[in-house]
C-alpha positions as CSV (number, residue, x, y, z in Angstrom):
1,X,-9.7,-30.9,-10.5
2,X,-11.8,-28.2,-8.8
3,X,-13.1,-31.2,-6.5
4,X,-10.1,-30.8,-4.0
5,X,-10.4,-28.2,-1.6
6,X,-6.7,-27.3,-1.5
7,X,-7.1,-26.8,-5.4
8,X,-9.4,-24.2,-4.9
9,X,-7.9,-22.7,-2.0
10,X,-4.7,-22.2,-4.0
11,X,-6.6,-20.5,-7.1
12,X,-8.1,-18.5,-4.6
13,X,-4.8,-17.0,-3.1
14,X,-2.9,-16.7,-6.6
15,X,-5.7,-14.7,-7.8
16,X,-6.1,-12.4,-5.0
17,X,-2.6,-11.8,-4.9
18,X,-2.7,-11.0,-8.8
19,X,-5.2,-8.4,-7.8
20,X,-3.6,-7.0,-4.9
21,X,0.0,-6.9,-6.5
22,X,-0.3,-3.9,-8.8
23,X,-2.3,-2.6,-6.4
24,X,-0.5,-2.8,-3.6
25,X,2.2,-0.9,-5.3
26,X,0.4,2.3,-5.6
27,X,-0.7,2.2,-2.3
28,X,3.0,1.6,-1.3
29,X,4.1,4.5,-3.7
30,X,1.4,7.1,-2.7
31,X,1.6,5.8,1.1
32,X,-1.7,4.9,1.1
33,X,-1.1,1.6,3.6
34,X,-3.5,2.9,6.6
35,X,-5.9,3.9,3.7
36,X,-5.8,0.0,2.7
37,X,-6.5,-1.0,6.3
38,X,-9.8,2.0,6.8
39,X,-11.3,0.3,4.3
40,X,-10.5,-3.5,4.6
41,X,-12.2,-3.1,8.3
42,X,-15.5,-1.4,6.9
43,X,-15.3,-5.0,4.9
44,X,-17.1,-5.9,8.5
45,X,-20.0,-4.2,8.5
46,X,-20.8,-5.2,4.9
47,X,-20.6,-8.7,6.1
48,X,-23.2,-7.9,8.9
49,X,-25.5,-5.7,6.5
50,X,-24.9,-8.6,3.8
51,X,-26.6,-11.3,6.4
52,X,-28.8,-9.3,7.7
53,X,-30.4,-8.7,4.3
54,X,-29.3,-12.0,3.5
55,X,-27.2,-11.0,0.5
56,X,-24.3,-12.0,-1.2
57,X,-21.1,-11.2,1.6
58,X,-19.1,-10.3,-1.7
59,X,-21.6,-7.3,-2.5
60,X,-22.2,-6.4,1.2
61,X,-18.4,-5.9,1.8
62,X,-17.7,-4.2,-1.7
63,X,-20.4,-1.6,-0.9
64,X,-19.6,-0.7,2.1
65,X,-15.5,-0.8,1.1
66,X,-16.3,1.4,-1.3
67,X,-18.2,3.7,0.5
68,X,-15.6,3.7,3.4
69,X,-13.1,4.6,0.3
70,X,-14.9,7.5,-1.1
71,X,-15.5,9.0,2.7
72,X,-12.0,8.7,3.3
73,X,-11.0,10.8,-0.2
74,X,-13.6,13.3,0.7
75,X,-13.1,14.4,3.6
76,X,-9.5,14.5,3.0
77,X,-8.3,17.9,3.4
78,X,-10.6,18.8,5.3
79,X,-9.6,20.2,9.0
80,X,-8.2,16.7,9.8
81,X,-5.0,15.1,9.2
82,X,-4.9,12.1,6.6
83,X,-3.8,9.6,9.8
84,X,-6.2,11.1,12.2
85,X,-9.6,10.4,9.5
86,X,-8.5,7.3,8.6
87,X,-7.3,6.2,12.6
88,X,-11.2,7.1,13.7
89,X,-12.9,5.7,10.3
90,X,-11.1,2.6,10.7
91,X,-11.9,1.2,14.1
92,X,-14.9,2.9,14.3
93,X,-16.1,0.8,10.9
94,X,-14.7,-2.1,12.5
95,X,-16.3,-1.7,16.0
96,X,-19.3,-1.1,14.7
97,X,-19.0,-4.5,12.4
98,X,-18.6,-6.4,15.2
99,X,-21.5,-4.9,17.5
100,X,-23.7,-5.2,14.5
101,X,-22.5,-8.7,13.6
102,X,-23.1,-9.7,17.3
103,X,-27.0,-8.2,17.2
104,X,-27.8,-10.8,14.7
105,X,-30.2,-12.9,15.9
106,X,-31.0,-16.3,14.7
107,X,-27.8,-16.6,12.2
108,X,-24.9,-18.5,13.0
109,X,-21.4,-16.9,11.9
110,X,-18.3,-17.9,12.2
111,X,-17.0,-14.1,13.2
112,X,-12.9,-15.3,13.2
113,X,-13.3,-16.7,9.2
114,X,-14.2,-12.9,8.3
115,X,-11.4,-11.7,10.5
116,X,-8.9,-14.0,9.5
117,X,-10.1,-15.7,6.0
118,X,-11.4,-19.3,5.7
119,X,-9.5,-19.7,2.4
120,X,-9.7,-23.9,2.6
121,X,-14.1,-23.5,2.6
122,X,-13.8,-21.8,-1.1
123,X,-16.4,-23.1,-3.1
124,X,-16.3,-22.7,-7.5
125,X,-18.5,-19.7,-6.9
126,X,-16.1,-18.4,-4.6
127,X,-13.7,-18.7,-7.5
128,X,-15.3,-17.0,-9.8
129,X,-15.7,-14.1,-8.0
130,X,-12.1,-13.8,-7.0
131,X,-11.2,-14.2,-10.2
132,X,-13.7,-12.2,-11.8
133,X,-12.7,-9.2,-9.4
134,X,-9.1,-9.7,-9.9
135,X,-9.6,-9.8,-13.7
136,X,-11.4,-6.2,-13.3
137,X,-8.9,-4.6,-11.0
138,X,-6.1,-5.9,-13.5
139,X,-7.9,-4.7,-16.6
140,X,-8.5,-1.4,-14.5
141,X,-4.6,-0.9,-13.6
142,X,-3.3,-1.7,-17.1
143,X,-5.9,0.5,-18.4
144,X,-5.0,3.7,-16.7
145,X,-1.4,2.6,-15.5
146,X,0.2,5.7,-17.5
147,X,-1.9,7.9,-16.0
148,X,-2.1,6.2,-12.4
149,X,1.7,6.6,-12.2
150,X,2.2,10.0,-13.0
151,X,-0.9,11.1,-11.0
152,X,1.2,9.3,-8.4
153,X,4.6,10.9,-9.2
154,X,2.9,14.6,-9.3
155,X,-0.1,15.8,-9.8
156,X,0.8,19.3,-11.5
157,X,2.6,17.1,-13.9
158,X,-0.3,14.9,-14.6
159,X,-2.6,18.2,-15.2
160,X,0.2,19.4,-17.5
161,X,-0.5,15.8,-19.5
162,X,-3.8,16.5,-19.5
163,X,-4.8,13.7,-16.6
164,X,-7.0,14.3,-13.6
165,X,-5.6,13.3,-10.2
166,X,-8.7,12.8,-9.0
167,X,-10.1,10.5,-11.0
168,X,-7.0,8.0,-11.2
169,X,-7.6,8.7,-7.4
170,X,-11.5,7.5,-7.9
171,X,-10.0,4.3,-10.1
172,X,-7.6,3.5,-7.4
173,X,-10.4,3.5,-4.6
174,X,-12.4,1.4,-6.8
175,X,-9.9,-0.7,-7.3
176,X,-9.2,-1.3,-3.7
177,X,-12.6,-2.1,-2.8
178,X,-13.0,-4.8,-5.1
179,X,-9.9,-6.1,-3.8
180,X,-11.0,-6.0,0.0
181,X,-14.3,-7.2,-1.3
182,X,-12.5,-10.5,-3.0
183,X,-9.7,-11.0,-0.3
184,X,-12.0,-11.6,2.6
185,X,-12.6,-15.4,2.0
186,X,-8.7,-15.8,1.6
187,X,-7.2,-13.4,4.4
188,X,-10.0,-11.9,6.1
189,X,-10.7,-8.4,7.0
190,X,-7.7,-7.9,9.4
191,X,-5.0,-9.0,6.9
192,X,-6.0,-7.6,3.7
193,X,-3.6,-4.7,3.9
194,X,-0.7,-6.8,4.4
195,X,-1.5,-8.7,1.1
196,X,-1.7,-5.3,-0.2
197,X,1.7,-4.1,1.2
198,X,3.6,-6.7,2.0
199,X,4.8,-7.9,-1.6
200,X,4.7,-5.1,-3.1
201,X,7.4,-3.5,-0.2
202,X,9.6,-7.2,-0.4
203,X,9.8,-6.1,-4.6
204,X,10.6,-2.4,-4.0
205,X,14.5,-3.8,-3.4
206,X,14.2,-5.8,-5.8
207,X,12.5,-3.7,-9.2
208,X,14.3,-1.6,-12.0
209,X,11.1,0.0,-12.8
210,X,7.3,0.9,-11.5
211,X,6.5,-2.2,-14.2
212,X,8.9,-4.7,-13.0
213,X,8.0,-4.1,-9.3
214,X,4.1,-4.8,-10.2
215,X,5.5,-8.1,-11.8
216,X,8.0,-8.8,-9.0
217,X,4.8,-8.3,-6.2
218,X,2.6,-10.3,-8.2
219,X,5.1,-13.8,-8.0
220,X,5.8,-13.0,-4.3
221,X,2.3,-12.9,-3.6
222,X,0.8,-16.0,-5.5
223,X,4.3,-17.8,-4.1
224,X,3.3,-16.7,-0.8
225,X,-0.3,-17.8,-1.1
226,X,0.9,-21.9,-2.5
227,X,3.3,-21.8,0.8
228,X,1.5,-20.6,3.3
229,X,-1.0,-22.9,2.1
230,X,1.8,-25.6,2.0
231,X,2.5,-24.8,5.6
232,X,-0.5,-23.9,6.9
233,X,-1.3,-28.1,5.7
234,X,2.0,-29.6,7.2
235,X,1.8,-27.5,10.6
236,X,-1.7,-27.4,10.9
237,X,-1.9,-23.3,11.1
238,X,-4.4,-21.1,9.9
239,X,-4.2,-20.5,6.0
240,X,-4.9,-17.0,6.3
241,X,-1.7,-16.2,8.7
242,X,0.4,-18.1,7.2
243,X,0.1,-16.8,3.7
244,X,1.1,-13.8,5.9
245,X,4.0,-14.7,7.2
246,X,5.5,-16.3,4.1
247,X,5.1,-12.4,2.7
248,X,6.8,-11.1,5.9
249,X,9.5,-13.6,6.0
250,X,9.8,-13.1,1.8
251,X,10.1,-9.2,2.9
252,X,13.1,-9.2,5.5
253,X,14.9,-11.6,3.2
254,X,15.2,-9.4,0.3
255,X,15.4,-6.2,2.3
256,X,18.3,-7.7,3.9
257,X,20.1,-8.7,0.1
258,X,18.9,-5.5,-1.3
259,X,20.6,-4.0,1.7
260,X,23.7,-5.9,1.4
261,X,23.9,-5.0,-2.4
262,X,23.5,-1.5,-1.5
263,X,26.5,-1.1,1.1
264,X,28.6,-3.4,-1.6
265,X,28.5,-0.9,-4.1
């Protein structure tokens, strides 16, 4: 079964979006989106370091994700505003990607399948690392979700409960670099965020609880992932983008019903 390409793309997007569902809601919840994109473009120069030492691009990008991620929740705070760090560690990571991708001599790369996924080349091993790091940020998230939503609701309450902001704060960053880390094959480094925010905002309308919005993300994202594939194979678009737009169109259709119910009542 695992013979046909579109097989394994499709396995590839539902498990990314199972990883970035529940995640995506906390970085929709704690306004974390532009925090999302810092660290999906440092994915860049992990893929440069990662051929240059001609390691695996899954542990080039997760390194420097993570590191990106931990910068970022450092030096909040810290004379700069939370939009203004993450604004100049964000392009600057990317920029810097892209010179360092273009010094490589004597390796071919196909820069645009980093920027924009290559989701129909994923290979079984592929696979089982997108499912491996889906299956960690999952465990991770139902692990700690008590504590990762109050943390989120307020901190002096999740003191009072005996809970440390920071590290559900450390968790989430971990979390999020595995994600960018797994994502890149299916969306690329430009589009991660919006697999991160976009379901999770089209559920917002739609959830009666923090709980049911994680579920409600996680079948818009894997229903986005089979139609955009769908799409992407009947129009002859790229995979990646049209995943994408499925989300976005997904997103304005239920914002416009939840609107609708709203004024109704």
């Amino acid at each position: 079964m695992l013979d046909d390409f579109m097989t394994r793309a499709t396995l590839a997007g539902i498990g990314v979006a199972f990883a970035a569902a529940p995640l995506g809601c906390f970085v929709v919840w704690r306004r974390m989106a532009y925090f999302g994109d810092a660290t999906a473009h440092a994915a860049i120069l992990g893929v440069a370091l990662s051929l240059t030492f001609q390691m695996s691009v899954f542990t080039g990008a997760l390194a420097v994700a993570l590191l990106m991620a931990m910068t970022v929740t450092l030096l909040s705070g810290r004379g700069y505003a939370m939009d203004t760090l993450l604004g100049v560690m964000a392009h600057s990571a990317l920029a810097f990607g892209l010179v360092a991708v273009s010094l490589l001599s004597g390796i071919r790369i196909d820069l645009m399948a980093y920027l924009f996924g290559d989701i129909l080349a994923v290979s079984r091993s592929d696979l089982l690392v997108i499912w491996g790091g889906a299956a960690l940020v999952v465990a991770l998230i139902i692990w700690r979700w008590s504590q990762l939503l109050t943390a989120t609701l307020n901190e002096e309450l999740a003191y009072a409960s005996g809970y440390d902001p920071k590290r559900e704060q450390l968790i989430l960053t971990l979390s999020l670099a595995v994600t960018v880390a797994v994502a890149i094959k299916v969306v690329g480094v430009l589009l991660i965020a919006a697999l991160l925010i976009i379901p999770a905002a089209a559920a917002r309308s739609l959830a009666r609880s923090p709980e049911s919005m994680a579920l409600i993300a996680a079948a818009i994202g894997a229903f986005s992932a089979v139609a955009g594939l769908r799409a992407a194979y009947v129009f002859d678009t790229p995979a990646g983008p049209s995943i994408v737009c499925v989300a976005a169109i997904l997103f304005a259709c239920f914002s416009l019903v939840g609107w609708q119910t709203k004024h109704k009542l």
